[in-house]
N, C-alpha and C positions, 0 to 999 in steps of 0.2 A: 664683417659682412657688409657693412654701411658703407665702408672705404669700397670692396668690392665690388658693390653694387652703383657706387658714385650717388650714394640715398636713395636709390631707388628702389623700388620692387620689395615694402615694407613687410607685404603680408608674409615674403619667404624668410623674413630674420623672426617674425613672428609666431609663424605656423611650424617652420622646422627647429625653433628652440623648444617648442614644445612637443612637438612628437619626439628628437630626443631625451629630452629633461622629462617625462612623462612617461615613456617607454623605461627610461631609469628607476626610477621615482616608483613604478607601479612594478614593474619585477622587484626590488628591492624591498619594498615596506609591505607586501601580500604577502612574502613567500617570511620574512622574519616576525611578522604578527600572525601570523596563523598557523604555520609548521607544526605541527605536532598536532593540530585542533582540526584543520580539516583537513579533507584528503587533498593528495597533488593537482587531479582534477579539479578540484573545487578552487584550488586555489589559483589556478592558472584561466579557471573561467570567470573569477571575480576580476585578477590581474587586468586579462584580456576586456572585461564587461568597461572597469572604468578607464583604462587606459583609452578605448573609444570613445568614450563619454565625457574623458577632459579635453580629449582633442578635436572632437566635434562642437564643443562650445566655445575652444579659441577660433576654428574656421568660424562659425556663427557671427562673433563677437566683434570679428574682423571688421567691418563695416563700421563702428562702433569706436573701434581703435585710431582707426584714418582719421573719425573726425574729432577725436579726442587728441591729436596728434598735433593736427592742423592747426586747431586752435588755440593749443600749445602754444605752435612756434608763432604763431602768429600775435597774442600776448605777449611773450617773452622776448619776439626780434633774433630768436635762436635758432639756432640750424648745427650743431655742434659736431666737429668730428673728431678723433681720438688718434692723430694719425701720426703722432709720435710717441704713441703710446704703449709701451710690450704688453700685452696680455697674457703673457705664455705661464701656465702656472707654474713649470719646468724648471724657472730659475731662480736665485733666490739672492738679493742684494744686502748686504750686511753693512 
């Protein structure tokens, strides 16, 4: 998304790895820790409570992140992009 973006517009590689990875993450580890213990309601309303609640404090945090960023590259002289780089998990190099 960085190449995409030309490094721009930080908070969307931010914000939207966590609503998906979070959205993952919180279907995934409520419904296998607690299945049988609580009911489906419950558990989709705990799901739903912190899947809110972790993505409301990376929107938060944002502000927090920029300058954490910044200062980064600005120490470091780095700007790095990845743009020969396959990410695809799909394949598999032997």
């Amino acid at each position: 998304m960085k190449i995409w973006t030309q490094g721009k517009w930080l908070w969307t590689r931010t914000i939207g790895s966590t609503v998906v990875g979070e959205f993952i993450d919180s279907a995934l580890f409520y419904t296998i820790a607690f299945w049988g213990i609580m009911s489906t309601d419950q558990i989709i309303t705990v799901a739903l409570t912190q899947y809110v609640l972790k993505t409301s404090w990376e929107i938060l945090a944002t502000p927090l992140t920029y300058w954490i960023v910044a200062k980064l590259k600005r120490a470091e002289n780095e700007d790095y992009y990845d743009r020969n780089t396959n990410f695809t998990p799909f394949s598999l190099k032997v």
